[in-house]
C-alpha positions in Angstrom: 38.4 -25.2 0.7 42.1 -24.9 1.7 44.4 -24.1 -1.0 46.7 -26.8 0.0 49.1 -26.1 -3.3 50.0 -22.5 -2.1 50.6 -23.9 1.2 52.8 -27.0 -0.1 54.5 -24.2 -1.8 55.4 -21.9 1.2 56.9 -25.5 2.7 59.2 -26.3 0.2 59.8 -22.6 -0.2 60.6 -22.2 3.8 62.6 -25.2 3.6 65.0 -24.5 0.3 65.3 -21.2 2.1 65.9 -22.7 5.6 63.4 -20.2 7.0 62.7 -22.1 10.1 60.0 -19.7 11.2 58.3 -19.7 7.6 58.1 -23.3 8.1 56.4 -23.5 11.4 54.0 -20.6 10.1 52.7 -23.2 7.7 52.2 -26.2 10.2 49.1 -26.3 12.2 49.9 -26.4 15.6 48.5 -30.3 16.1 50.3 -31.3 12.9 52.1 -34.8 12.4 54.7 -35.1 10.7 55.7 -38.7 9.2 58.8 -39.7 7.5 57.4 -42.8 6.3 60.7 -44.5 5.2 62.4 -44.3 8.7 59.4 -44.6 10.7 59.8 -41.2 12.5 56.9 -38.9 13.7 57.3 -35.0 14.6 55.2 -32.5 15.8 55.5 -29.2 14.1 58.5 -28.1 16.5 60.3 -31.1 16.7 60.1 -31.3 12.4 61.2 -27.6 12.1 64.1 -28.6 14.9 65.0 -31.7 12.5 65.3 -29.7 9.6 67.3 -27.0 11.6 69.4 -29.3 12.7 70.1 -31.9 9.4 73.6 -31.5 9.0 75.3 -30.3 5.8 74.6 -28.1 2.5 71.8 -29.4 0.9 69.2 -27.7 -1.9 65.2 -28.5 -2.1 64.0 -27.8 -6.0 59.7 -28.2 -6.5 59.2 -30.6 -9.3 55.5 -30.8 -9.2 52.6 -29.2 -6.8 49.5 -30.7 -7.4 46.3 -29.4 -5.4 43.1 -31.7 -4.5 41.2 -28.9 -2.3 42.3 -29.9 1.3 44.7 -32.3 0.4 48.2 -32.3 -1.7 50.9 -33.6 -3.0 54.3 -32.2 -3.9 57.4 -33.4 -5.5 60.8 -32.6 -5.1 64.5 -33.5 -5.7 67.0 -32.8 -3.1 70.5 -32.2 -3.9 73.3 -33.1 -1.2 77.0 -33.2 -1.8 77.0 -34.9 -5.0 73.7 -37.3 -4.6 70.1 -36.6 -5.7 67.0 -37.8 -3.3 63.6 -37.4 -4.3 60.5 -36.9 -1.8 57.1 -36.7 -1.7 55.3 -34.9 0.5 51.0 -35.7 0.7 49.8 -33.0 3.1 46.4 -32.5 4.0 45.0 -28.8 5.5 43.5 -28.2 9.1 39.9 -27.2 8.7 40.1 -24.8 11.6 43.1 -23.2 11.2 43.9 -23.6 7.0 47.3 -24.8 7.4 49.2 -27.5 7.0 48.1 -30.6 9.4 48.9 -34.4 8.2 52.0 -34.4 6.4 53.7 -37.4 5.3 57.1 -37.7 3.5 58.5 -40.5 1.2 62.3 -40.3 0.3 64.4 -42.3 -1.9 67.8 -42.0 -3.6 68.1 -42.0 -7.4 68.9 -45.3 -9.0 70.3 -46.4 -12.0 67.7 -48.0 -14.2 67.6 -52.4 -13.5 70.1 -52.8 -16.5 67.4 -55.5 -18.4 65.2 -52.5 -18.3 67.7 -49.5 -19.2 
């Protein structure tokens, strides 16, 4: 069985450190990548590329790794110029290679609470 929280944890790791090559160590080389709240699909070049590439200073912090055998989740707040976004990342592992295969990310922007419910 894949430990898939160590794995999520090198991920967020490459990617606060932007260690572009750490990143693409953890992706199997079939991997999909989904950013499920624009629609867009990557393979593992083409997400490390998009990462490279995401314009200004920006800073990943883990919140939460949590580790069902071959598949995880992780959850993290990004902090960019002022604004906090949260993610969550649900990754499962490659049986034949033990990395990273079908990742899926799911971003939002903190809110204020409704103001009925605050």
């Amino acid at each position: 069985m894949a430990d898939t929280a160590r794995l999520l944890r090198a991920y967020a790791d490459a990617i606060s450190r932007h260690d572009w090559p750490g990143l693409r160590a953890v992706l199997d080389d079939a991997a999909q990548v989904t950013l499920l709240h624009t629609g867009e699909r990557f393979d593992p070049d083409g997400f490390v590329a998009f990462n490279r590439d995401y314009p200004g200073g920006w800073e990943l912090h883990v919140e939460e790794v949590v580790d069902g055998g071959d598949r995880g989740v992780l959850r993290a707040r990004v902090e960019q110029g002022g604004e906090t976004f949260h993610v969550a990342t649900f990754a499962s592992t490659a049986p034949s290679s033990g990395r990273l295969a079908d990742v899926v990310e799911v971003w939002t922007e903190a809110v204020a609470p409704h103001p009925e419910r605050a």
